[in-house]
N, C-alpha and C positions, 0 to 999 in steps of 0.2 A: 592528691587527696581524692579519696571515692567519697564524688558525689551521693553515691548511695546507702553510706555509712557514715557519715559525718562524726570524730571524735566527741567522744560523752553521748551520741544520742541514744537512747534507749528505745526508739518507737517511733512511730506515725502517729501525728494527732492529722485526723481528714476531716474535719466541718463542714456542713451542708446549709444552707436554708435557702428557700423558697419564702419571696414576699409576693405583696398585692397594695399598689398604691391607687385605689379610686377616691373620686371626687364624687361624692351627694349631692345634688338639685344646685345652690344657688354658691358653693365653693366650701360642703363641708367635707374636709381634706380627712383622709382614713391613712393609716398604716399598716397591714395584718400579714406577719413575719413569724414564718414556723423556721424549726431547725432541728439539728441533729447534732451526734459528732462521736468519732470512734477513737480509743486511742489504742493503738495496740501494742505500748508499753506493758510489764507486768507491773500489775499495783497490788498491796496485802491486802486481802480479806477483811472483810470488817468483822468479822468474829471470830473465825475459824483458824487452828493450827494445821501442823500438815498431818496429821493424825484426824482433822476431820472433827476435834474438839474445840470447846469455846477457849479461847484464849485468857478473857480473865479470869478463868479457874483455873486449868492445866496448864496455862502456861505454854513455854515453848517457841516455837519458832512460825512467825504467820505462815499461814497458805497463797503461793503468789495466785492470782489468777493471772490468765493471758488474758491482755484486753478490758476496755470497760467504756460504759456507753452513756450516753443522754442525749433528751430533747427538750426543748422549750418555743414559747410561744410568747410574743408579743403584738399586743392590740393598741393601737390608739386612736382614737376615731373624735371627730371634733364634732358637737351638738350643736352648735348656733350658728350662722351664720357671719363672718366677719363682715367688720366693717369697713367701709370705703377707705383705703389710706392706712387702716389699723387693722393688722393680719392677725396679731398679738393677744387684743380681749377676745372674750369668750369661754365658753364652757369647751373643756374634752375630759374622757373619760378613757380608762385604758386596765388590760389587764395584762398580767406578765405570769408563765407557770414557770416551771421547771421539773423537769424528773430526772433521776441518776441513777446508776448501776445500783441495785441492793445488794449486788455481791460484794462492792467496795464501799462503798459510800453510806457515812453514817445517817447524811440527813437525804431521805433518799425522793424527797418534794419538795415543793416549795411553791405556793398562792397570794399574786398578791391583786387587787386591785383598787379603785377611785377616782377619783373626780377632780381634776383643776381647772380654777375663775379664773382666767389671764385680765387682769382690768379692772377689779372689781367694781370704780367707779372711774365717772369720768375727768375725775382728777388727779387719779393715779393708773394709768394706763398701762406704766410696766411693773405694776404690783402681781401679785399673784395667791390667791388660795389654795391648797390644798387638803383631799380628805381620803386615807386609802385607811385599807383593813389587809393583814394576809396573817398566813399559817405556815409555817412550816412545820415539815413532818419530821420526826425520826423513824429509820429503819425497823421494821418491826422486828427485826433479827436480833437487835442490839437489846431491843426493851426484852427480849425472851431471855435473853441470858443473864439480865439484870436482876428481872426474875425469879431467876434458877439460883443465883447468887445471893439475895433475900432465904430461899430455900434451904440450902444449906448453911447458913450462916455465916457466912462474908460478909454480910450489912451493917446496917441496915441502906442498904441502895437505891435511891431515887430511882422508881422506872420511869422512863420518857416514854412519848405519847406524841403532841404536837404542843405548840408554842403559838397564840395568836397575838396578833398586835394591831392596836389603831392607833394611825396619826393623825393630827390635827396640825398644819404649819400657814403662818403669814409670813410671804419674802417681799419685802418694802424695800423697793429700788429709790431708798435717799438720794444717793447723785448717782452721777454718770459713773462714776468708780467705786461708790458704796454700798453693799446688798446686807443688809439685816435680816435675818431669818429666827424669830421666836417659833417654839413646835412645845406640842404636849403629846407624849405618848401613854398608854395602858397597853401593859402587856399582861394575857391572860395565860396562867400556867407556864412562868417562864424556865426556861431549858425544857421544857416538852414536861416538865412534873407537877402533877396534880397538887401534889402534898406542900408545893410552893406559893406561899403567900403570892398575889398579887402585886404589881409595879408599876408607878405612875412617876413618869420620867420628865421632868421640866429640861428644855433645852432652849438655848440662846444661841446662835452663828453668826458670824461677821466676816464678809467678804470682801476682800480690795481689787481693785482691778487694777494693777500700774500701768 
C-alpha cells in the first residue's frame, strides 16, 4: 500500500492552531485558541459552473476548485474567582468565530458568544446558566445570484443575509446520572432572510448518564 496515497483519499486536510493557557490574579483560568486548516481536496463551487456562470441558472456542471480554507478562534476566560474546594461555580464568558472558503462554502462565518453561571446558588453547585447571541453569515456570492434569480424571474427567491440567535438554557444536575436542560431560543431572520417571520423555539433535554 502507498502510504502516500492511500485508497479513496482525495486530499490533505493539514490543521493548525496555536493556543494560550494563562491564569489571572487569584486562579481565573483563560483558554485563547486560534486555528486554521487547508484542505487540498477539490471541492464545487458554491455558485459557479465551469463556464464561469451561476449554477442555479445555467446550469451545468460545478467548477471544482483546488483546495479550500478556514479559520477559527475560541476564547474562554473565567470572571470570578473559584472557590475553595469548588472549581465548578462561577461566571465565564467565551467567544467562538469561524470563517470559510467563499469559493466553496455557502455559509462563509459564523459569531457566537456569552456568558455561563456554573452554581448559581449554593444549593445547587453543579447547576448551570447560560446566555449566548451569534450570527451566522451567508456567502455574499450565493445571495447575488439569488438576486439575479428574483431578476429574471425564477422566483420569487428568499435572498440570505445572516441569521442571529439568542439562547437562554438552565441545566439542573437532579442526580448524579440525571441532567435536565430547559432553553428558549429567538431566532432573528431565519435562514439569513429578512422577509422571514421571526422564531421563538421552546426546548426541553434530558440526559442520562449510565
Amino acid at each position: 500500500m502507498d502510504l502516500e496515497d492511500p485508497p479513496g483519499a482525495t486530499g490533505v486536510l493539514a490543521p493548525f492552531e496555536v493556543g494560550w493557557l494563562p491564569t489571572f490574579g487569584g486562579g481565573l483560568e483563560g483558554s485563547y485558541k486560534f486555528g486554521a486548516w487547508y484542505n487540498s481536496s477539490k471541492v464545487p463551487d458554491a455558485v459557479e459552473n465551469t463556464n464561469g456562470q451561476p449554477l442555479a441558472l445555467e446550469r451545468g456542471v460545478p467548477l471544482m476548485r483546488h483546495g479550500e480554507y478556514g479559520a477559527y478562534l475560541n476564547f474562554l476566560q473565567r470572571l470570578t474567582d473559584p472557590l475553595i474546594g469548588d472549581s465548578t461555580r462561577g461566571v465565564r464568558v467565551f467567544l467562538n468565530g469561524v470563517y470559510a472558503d467563499r469559493r466553496t462554502s455557502t455559509l462563509d462565518s459564523q459569531i457566537a458568544a456569552g456568558a455561563l453561571y456554573g452554581g448559581p446558588c449554593a444549593g445547587r453547585p453543579h447547576d448551570e446558566v447560560g446566555l449566548a447571541i451569534g450570527r451566522t453569515h451567508v456567502n455574499s456570492r450565493v445571495a447575488d445570484v439569488e438576486t439575479l434569480q428574483n431578476v429574471v424571474g425564477q422566483g420569487p427567491v428568499g435572498v440570505q443575509n445572516a441569521e442571529y440567535v439568542g439562547e437562554l438554557f438552565y441545566k439542573a444536575q437532579a442526580t448524579g446520572w440525571l441532567t435536565l436542560r430547559p432553553d428558549v431560543q429567538y431566532i432573528h431572520d431565519p435562514g439569513g432572510v429578512a422577509k422571514n417571520a421571526d422564531d421563538l423555539v421552546v426546548g426541553f433535554r434530558v440526559s442520562v448518564n449510565f
